[in-house]
N, C-alpha and C positions, 0 to 999 in steps of 0.2 A: 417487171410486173406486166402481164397480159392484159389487153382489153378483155372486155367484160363482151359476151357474144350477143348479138341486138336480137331482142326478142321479138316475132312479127307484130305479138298482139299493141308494143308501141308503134310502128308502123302502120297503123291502120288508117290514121287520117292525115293520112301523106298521100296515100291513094289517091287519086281524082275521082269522084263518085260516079262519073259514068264508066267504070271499068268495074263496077260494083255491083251496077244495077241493072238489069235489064230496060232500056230507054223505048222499047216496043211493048213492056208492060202498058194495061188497059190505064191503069193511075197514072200512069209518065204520059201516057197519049193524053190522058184527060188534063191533068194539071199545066200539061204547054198551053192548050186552048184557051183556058181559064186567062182572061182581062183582069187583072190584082188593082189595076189604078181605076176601075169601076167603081170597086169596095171603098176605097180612097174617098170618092167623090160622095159614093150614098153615104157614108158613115161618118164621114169628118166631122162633118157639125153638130155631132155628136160628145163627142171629145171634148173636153174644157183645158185650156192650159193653167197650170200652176197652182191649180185646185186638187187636194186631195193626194193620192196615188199616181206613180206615174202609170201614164195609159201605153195600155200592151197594141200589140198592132193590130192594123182592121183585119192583114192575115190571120194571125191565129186565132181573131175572137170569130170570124165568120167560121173556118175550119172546125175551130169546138164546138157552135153551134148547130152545124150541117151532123156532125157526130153523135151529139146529144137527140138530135131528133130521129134517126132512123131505127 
């Protein structure tokens, strides 16, 4: 019985994403600059532990928000 021949499309995130992406994209230049442990500090005290929902990170609730307004 022969192996079965690997298809790339499973291979895809085996890749290292910077072989992926252009890293001199204007979003790649922008999102290095970006301070993430800023968002951390303004927004934590915002967050309540063991109450409710678990809370999503200050990454992607600022992200969605910067989105939703433009």
């Amino acid at each position: 019985m022969q192996a079965k021949p690997r298809s790339l499309q499973t291979e895809l995130f085996k890749i290292p994403i910077h072989k992926i992406i252009n890293a001199r994209h204007s979003l790649c230049v922008l999102g290095a600059k970006i301070n993430r442990s800023e968002f951390d500090k303004a927004f934590g005290s915002l967050y309540s532990d063991g109450k409710g929902r678990p809370a999503k990170t200050t990454r992607l609730m600022v992200g969605l928000q910067s989105i939703s307004t433009t």
